[in-house]
DRENKOL-911172 format. One record per atom (N, C-alpha, C): x, y, z. Coordinates in nm, 4 decimals. Atoms other than C-alpha are relative to their C-alpha. Example, Ala and Ser with C-alpha at 12.3 -4.5 7.8 and 13.67 -1.06 7.14 Angstrom:
DRENKOL-911172
REC; x; y; z
REC; 0.0890; -0.1190; 0.0000
REC; 1.2300; -0.4500; 0.7800
REC; 0.0900; 0.1200; 0.0000
REC; -0.0820; -0.1190; -0.0060
REC; 1.3670; -0.1060; 0.7140
REC; -0.0770; 0.1090; 0.0730
END
This chain:
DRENKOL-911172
REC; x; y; z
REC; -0.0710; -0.0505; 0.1158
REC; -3.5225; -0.3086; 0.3889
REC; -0.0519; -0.0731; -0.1240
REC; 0.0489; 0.0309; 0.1385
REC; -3.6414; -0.3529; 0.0396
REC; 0.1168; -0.1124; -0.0661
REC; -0.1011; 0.0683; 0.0520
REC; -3.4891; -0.6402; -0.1490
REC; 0.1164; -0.0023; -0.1159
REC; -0.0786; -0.0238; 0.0923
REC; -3.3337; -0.4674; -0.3966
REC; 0.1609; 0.0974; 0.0667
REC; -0.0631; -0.0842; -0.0611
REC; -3.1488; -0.2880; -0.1498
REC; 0.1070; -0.0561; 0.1244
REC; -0.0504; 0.0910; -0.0843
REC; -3.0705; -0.5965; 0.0622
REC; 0.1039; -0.1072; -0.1063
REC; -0.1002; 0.0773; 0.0949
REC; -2.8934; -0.7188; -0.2845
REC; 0.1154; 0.1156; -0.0467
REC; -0.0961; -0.0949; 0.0273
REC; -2.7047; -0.3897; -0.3089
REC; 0.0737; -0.0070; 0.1398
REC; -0.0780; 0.0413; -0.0853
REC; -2.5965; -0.4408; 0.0178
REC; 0.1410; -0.1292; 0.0389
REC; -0.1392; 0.1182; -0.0221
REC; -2.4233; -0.7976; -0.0017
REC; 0.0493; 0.0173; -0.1358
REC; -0.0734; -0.0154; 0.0994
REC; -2.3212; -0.6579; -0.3458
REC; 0.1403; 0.0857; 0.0490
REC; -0.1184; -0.0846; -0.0926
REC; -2.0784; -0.4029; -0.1159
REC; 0.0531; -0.1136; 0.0740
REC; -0.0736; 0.1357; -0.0769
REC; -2.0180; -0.6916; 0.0899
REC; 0.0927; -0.0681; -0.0585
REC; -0.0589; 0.0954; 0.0370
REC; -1.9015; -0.9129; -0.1366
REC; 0.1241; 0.0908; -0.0713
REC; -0.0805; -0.0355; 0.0264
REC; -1.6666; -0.6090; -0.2830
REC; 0.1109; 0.0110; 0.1049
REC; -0.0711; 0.0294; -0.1356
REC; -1.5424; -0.5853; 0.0986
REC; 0.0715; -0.0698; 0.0078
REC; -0.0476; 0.1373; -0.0607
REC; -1.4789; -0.9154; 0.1658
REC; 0.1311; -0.0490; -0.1208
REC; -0.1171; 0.0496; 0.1022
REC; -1.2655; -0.9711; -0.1800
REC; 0.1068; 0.0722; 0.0037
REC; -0.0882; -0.0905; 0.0547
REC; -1.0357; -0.6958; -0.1174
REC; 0.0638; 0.0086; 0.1212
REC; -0.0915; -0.0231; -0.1128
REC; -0.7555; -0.6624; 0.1413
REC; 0.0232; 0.1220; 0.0314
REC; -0.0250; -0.1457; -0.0471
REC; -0.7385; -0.2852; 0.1129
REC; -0.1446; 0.0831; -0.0732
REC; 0.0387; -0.0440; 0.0264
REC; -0.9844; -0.0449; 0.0243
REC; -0.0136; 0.1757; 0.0367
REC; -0.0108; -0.1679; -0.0542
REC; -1.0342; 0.3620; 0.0313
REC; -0.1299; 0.0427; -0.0658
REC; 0.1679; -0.0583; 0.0421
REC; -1.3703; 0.5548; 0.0451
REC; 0.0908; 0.1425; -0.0657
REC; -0.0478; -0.1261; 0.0550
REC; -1.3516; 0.9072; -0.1684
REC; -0.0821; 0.0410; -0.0234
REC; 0.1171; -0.1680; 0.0395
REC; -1.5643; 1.2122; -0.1970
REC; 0.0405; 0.0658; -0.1860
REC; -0.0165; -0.0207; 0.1531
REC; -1.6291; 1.2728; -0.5731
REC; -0.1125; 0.1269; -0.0331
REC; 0.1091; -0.1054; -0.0219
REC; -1.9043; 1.5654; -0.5124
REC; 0.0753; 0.1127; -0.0770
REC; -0.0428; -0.0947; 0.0788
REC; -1.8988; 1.7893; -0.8239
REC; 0.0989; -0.0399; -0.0947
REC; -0.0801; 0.1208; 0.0892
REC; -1.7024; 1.4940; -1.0372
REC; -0.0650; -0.0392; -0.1571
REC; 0.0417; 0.0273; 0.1158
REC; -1.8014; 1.4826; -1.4057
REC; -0.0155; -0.1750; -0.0278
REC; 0.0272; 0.1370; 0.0486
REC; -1.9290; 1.1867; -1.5784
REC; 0.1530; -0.0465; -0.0626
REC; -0.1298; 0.0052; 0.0641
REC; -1.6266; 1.2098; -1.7936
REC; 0.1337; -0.0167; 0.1185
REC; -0.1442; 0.0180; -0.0794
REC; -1.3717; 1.2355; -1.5242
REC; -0.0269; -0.0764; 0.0581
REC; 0.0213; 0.1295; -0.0354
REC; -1.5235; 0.9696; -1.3655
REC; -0.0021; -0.0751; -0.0521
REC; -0.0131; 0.1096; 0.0529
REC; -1.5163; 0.7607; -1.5957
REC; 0.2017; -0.0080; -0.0104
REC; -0.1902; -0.0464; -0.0048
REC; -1.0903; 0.8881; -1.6468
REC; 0.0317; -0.0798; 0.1495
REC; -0.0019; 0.0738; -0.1624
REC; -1.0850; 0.7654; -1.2665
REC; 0.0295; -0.1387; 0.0007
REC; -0.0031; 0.1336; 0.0201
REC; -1.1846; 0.4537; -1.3794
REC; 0.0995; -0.0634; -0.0855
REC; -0.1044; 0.0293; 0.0922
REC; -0.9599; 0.3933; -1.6359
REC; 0.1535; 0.0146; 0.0366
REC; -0.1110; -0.0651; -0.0564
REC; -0.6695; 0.5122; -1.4552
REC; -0.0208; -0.0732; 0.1374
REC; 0.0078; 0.0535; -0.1042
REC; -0.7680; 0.2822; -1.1767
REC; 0.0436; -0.1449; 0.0220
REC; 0.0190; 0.1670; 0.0396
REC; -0.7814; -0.0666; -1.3996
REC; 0.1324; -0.0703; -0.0333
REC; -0.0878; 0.0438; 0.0207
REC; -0.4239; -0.0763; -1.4944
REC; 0.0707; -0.0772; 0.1203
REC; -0.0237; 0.0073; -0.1261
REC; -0.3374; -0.1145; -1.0794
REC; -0.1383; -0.1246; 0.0457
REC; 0.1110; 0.0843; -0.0351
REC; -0.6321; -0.3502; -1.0759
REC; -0.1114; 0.0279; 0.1174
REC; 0.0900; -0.0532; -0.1084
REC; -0.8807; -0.1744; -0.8667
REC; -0.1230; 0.0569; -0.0610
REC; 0.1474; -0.0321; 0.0360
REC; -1.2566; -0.0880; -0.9218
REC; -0.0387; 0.1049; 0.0620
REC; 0.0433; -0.0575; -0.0558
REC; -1.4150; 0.2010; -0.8529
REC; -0.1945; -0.0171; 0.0114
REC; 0.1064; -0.0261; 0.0504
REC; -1.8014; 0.2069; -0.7639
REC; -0.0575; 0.0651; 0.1331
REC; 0.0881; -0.0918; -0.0712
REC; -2.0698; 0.4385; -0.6181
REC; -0.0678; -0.0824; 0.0904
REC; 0.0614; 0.0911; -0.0941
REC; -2.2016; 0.3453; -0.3011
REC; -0.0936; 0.1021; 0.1063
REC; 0.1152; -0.1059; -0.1073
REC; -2.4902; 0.4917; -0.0534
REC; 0.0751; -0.0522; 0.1150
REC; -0.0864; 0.0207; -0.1239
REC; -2.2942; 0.5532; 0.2580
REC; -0.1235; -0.0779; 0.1107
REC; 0.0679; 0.1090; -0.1269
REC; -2.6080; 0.3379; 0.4765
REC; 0.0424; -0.1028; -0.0238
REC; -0.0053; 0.1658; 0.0195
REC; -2.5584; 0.0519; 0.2450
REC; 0.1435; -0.0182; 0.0171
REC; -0.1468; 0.0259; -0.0088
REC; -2.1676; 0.0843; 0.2951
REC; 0.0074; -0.0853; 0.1571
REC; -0.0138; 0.0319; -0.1297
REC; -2.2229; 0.0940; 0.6720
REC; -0.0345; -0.1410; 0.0033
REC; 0.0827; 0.0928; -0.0356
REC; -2.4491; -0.1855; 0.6804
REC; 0.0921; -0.1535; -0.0371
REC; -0.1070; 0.1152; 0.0570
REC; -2.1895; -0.4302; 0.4484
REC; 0.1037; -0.0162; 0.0641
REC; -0.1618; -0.0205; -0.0578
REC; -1.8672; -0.2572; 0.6172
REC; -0.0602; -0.0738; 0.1817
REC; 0.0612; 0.0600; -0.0958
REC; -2.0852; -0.4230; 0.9256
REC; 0.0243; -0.1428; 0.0283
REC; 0.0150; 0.1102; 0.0340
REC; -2.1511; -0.7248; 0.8274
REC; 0.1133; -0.0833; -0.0568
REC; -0.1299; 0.0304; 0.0336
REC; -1.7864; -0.7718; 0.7111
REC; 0.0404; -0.0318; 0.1270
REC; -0.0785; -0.0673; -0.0932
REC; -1.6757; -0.7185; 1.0323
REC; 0.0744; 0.1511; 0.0506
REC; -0.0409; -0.1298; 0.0394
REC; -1.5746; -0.3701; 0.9568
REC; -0.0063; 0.0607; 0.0927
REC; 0.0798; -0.1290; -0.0709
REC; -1.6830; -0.2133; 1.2857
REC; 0.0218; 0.1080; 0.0133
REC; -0.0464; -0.1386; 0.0352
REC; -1.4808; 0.0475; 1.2909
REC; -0.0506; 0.1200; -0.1070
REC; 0.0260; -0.1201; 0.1518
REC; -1.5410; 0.1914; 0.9555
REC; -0.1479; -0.0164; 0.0132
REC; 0.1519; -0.0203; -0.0549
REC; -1.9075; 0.1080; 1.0527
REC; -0.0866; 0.1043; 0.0615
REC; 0.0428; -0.1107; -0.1415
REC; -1.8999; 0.3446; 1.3172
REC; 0.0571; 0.1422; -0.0580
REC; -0.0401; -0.1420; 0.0851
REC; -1.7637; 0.6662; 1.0570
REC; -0.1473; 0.0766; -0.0004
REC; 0.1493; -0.0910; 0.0099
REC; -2.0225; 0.9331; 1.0198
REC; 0.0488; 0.0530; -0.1620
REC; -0.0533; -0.0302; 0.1341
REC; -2.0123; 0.9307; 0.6343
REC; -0.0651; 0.0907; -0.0655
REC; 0.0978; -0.0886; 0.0649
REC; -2.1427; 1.2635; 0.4503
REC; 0.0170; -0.0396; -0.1429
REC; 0.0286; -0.0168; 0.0789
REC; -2.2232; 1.3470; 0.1096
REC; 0.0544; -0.0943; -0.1211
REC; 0.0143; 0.1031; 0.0821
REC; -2.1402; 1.1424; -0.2072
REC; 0.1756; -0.0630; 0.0219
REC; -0.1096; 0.0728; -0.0191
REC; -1.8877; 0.8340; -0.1548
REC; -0.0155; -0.1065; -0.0854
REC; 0.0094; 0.0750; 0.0696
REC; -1.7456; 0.6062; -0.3867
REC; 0.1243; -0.1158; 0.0711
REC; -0.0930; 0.0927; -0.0967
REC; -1.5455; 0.2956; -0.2776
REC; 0.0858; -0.0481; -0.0992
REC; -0.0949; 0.0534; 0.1068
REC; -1.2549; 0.2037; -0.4773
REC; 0.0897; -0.1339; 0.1000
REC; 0.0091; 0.0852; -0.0618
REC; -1.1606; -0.1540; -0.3838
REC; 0.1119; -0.0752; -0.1297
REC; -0.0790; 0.0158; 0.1111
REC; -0.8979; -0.3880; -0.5377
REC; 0.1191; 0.0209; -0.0223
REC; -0.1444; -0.1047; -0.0094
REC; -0.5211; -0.3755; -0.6388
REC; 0.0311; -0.1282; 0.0894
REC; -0.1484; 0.0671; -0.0591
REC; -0.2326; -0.6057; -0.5387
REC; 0.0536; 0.0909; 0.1244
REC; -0.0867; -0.0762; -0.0550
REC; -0.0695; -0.3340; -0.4254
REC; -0.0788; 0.1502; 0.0865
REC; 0.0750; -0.0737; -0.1009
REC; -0.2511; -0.0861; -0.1693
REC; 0.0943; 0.1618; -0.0575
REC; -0.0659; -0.1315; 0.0202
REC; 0.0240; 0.1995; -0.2338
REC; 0.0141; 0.0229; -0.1462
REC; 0.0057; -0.0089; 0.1666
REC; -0.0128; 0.1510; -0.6128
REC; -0.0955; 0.0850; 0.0053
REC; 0.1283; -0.0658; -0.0154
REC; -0.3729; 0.2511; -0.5718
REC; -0.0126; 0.1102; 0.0290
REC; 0.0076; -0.1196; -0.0426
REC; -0.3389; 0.5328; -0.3298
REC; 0.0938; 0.0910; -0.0889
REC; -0.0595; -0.0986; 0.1032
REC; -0.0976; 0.6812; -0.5735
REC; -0.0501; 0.0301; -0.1055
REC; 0.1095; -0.0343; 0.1110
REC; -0.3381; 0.6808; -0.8465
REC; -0.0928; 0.0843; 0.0382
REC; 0.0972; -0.1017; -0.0323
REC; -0.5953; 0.8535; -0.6523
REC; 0.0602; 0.0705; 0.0244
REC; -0.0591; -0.1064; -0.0627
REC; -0.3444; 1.1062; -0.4636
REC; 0.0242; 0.0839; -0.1375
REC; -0.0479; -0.1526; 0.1340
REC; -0.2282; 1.2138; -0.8449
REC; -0.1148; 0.0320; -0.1100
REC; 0.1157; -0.0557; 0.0764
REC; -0.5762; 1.1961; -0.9777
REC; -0.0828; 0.0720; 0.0741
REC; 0.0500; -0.1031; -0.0830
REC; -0.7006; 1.4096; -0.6802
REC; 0.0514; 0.1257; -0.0004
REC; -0.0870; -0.0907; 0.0234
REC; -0.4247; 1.6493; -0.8116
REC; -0.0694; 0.1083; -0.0794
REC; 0.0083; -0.0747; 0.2008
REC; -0.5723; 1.6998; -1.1579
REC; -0.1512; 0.0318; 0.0306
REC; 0.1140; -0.0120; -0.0546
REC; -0.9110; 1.7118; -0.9335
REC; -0.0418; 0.0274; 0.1493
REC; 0.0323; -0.0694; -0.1145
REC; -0.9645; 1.8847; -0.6829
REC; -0.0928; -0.0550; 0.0902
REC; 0.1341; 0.0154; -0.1262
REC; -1.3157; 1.8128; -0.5713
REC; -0.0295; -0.1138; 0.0417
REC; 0.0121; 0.1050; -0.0690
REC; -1.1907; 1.4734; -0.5288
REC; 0.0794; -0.0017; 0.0897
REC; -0.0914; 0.0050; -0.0676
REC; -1.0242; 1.3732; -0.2504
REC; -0.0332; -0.2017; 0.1102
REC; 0.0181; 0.1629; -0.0602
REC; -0.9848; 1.0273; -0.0006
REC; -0.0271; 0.0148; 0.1234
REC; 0.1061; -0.0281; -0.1762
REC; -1.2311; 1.0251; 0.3349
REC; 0.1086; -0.0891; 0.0398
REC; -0.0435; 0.1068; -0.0567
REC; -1.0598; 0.7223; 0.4321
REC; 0.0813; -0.1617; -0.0334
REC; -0.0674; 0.1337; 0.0394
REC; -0.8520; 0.3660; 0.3966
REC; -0.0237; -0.0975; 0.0715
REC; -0.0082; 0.1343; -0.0649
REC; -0.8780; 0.0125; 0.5109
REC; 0.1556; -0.0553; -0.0793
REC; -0.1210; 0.0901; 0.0493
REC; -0.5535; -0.1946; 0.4854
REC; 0.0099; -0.0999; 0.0834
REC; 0.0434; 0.1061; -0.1083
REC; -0.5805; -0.5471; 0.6373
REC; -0.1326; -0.0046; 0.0858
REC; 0.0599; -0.0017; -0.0465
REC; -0.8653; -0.4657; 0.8163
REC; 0.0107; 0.1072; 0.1300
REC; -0.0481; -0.1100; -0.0493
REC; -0.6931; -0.1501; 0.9786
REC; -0.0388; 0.1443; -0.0697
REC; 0.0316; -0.1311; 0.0586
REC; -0.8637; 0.1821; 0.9511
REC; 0.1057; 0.1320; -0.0131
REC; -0.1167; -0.1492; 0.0484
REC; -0.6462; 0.4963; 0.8029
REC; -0.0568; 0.0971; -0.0158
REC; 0.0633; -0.1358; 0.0576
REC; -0.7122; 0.8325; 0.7979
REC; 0.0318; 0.0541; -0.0900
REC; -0.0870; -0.0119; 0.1013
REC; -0.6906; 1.0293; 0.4964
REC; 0.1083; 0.0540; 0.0117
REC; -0.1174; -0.0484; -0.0578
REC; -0.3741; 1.1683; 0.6225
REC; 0.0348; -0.1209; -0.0545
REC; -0.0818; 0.1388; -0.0163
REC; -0.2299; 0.8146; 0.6778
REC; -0.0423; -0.0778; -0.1790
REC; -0.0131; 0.1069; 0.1358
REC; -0.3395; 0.6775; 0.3035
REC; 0.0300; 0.1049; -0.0959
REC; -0.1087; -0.1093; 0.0780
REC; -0.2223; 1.0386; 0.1395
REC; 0.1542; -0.0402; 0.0172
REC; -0.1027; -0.0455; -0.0498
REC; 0.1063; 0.9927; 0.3238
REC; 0.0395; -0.1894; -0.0540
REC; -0.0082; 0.1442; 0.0661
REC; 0.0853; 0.5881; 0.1931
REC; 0.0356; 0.0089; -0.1141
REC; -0.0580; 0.0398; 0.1533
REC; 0.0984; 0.6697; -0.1474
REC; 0.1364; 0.1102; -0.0020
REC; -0.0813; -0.0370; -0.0371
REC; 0.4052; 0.8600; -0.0475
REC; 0.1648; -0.0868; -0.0268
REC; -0.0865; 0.0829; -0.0448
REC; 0.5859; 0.5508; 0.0290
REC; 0.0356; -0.1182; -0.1633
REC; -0.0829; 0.0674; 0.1718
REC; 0.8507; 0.3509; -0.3084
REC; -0.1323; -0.1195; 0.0279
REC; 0.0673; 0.1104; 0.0767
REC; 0.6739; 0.0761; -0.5149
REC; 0.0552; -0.1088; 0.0777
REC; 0.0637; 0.1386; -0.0917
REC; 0.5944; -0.3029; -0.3304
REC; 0.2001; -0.0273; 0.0011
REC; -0.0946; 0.1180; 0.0644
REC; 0.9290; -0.4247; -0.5467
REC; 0.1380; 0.1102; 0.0855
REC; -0.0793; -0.0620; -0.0944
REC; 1.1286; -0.1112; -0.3690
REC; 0.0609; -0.0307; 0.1353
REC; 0.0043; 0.0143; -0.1543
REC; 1.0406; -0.1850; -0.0235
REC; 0.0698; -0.1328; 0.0318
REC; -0.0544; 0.1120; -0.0134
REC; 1.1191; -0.5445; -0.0527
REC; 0.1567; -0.0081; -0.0606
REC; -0.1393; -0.0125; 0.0228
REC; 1.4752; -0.4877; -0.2194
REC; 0.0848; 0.0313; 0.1229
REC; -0.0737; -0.0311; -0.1674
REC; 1.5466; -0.2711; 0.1001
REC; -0.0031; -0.1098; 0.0771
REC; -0.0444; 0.1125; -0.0992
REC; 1.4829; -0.5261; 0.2874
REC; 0.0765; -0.0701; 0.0129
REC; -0.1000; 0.1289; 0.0345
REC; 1.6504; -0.7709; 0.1320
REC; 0.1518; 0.0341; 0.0403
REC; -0.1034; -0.0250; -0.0375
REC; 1.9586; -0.5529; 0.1774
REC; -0.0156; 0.0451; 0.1647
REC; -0.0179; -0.0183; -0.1413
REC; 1.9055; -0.4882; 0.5379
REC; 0.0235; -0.1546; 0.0837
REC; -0.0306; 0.1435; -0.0590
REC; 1.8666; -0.8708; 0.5876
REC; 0.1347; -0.0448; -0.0144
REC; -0.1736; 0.0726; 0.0382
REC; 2.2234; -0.9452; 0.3888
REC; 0.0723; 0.0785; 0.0764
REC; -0.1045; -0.0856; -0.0138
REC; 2.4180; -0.6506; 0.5678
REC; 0.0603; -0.0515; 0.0916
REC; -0.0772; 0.0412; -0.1101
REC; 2.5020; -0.8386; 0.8953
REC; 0.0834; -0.0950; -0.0489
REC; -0.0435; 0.1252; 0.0765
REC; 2.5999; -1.1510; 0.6796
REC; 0.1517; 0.0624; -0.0577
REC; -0.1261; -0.0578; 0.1171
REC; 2.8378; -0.9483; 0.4188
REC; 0.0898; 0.0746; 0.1028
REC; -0.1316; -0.0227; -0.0563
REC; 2.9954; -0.7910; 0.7351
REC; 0.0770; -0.0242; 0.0393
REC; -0.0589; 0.1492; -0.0465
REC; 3.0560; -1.1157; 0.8882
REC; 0.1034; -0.0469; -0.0446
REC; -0.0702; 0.1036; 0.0784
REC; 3.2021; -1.2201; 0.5976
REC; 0.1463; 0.0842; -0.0121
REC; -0.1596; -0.0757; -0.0143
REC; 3.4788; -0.8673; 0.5559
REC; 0.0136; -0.0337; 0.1033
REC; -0.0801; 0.0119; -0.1501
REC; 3.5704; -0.8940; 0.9167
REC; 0.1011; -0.1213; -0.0465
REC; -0.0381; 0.1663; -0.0272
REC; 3.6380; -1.2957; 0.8668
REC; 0.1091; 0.0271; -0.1248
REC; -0.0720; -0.0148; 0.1065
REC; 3.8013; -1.1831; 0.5262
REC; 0.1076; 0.0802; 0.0619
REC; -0.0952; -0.0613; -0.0267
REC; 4.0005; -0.9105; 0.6975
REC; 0.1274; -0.0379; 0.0827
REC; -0.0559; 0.1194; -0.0739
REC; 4.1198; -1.1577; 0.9822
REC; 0.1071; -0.0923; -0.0900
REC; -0.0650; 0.0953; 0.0020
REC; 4.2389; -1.4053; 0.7637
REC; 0.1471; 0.0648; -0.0818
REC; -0.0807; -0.0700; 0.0688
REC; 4.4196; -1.1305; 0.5141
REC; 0.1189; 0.0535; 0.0859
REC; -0.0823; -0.0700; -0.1062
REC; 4.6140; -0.9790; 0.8585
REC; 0.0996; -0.1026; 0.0370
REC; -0.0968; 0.1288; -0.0233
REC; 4.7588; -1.3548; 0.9152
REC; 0.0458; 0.0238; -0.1234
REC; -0.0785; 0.0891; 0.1071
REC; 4.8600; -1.4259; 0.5576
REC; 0.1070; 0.2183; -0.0369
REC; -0.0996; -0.1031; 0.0461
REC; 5.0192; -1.0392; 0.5431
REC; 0.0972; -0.0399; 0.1409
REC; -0.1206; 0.0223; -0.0593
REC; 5.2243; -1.1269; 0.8905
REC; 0.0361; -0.0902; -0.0366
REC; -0.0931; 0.0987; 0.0669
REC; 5.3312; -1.4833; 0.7448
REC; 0.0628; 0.0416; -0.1315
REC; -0.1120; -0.0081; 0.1067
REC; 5.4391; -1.3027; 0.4708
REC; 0.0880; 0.1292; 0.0262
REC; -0.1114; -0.1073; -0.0300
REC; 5.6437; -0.9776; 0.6017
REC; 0.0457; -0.1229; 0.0927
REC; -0.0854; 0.0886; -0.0345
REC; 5.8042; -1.3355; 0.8120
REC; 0.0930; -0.0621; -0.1009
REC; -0.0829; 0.0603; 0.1044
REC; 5.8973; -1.4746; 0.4704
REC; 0.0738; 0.0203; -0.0164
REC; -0.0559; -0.0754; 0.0738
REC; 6.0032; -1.1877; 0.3436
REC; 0.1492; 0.0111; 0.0937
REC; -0.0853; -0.0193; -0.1136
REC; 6.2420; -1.1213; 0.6925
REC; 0.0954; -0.1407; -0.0199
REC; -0.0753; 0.1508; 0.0338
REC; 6.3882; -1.4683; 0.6358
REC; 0.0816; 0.0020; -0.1064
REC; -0.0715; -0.0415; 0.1493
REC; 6.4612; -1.4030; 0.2898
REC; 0.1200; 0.0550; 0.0033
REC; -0.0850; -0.1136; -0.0286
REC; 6.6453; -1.1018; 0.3635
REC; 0.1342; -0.0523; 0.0787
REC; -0.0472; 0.0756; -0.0797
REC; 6.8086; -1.2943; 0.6245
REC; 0.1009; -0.1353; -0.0393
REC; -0.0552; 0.0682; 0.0664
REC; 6.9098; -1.5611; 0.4155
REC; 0.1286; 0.0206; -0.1089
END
C-alpha cells in the first residue's frame, strides 16, 4: 500500500479509536452544499463527519479491533460520522437530516464496540435525551425506598389513630 494511503488509513484509525460510537452513511447523490449543512448540523452534538474509502475503513475498522464491522461488505460512497457524547443525540441528527434527504440514509452503527443495524440506530434515535433516561432511572431506583417509607408512615399513622379513638373513648367516658 502506498504511503499516502497507509497515512489515510491510521488517519480512520485514529478517528475509530477516539470515539465510543460511530455510524457509517450512504451520501450517494449528496450535494456539496448539503453536505456541508450535514456538517454543521452535526458540530453542535459534537460529532465529525468525514469521507472515507470503504477498503481504508475496513482496513482501520481492523486494526481497531473492529472485526465485525471489518467483515461488512461495504458498497458505494460512505462517510463515517464519528464523535458526540451522546450516541442518540447524533443518530437523531442524522435520522432528521435523512428526512430532509433522502438519498441519505445510515448503513450502520457501532456503540461500545457493538455492531447495529440500521434498523437498530434508526430505532436509537427514537429513544428520550441521555438527561431523560437517567431521570427515569433515578425514579425507578427511589420508588422501592418512598414505598418503604408510606407503608412505615401508614403503620405508624394506624397506631396513633387507635391511641387516639382510645382517648377519645375515655373522654367520653369520663
Amino acid at each position: 500500500m502506498r504511503p499516502e494511503k497507509q497515512q489515510l488509513a491510521q488517519d480512520i484509525r485514529a478517528l475509530i479509536d477516539s470515539s465510543s460510537s460511530l455510524f457509517l452513511i450512504s451520501y450517494k447523490g449528496l450535494t456539496t452544499a448539503a453536505f456541508g449543512e450535514l456538517r454543521r448540523v452535526l458540530d453542535p452534538v459534537g460529532s465529525e463527519c468525514h469521507v472515507v474509502p470503504n477498503r481504508l475503513f475496513r482496513i482501520a475498522a481492523s486494526e481497531s479491533g473492529l472485526t465485525t464491522v471489518a467483515d461488512i461488505d461495504l458498497r458505494e460512497d460512505t462517510a463515517l460520522v464519528t464523535g458526540g457524547s451522546d450516541p442518540v443525540a447524533v443518530a437523531k441528527v442524522l435520522r432528521d437530516f435523512a428526512k430532509d434527504h433522502p438519498q441519505t440514509s445510515i448503513k450502520l452503527g457501532v456503540l461500545e464496540g457493538r455492531l447495529c443495524t440500521a434498523a437498530e440506530a434508526v430505532s436509537l434515535a427514537g429513544l428520550p435525551p441521555r438527561e431523560v433516561l437517567l431521570a427515569q432511572l433515578l425514579g425507578l431506583l427511589q420508588a422501592p425506598a418512598s414505598q418503604l417509607v408510606r407503608v412505615l408512615q401508614a403503620k405508624v399513622a394506624s397506631v396513633v389513630y387507635v391511641l387516639s379513638a382510645y382517648l377519645n373513648e375515655k373522654e367520653k367516658a369520663a
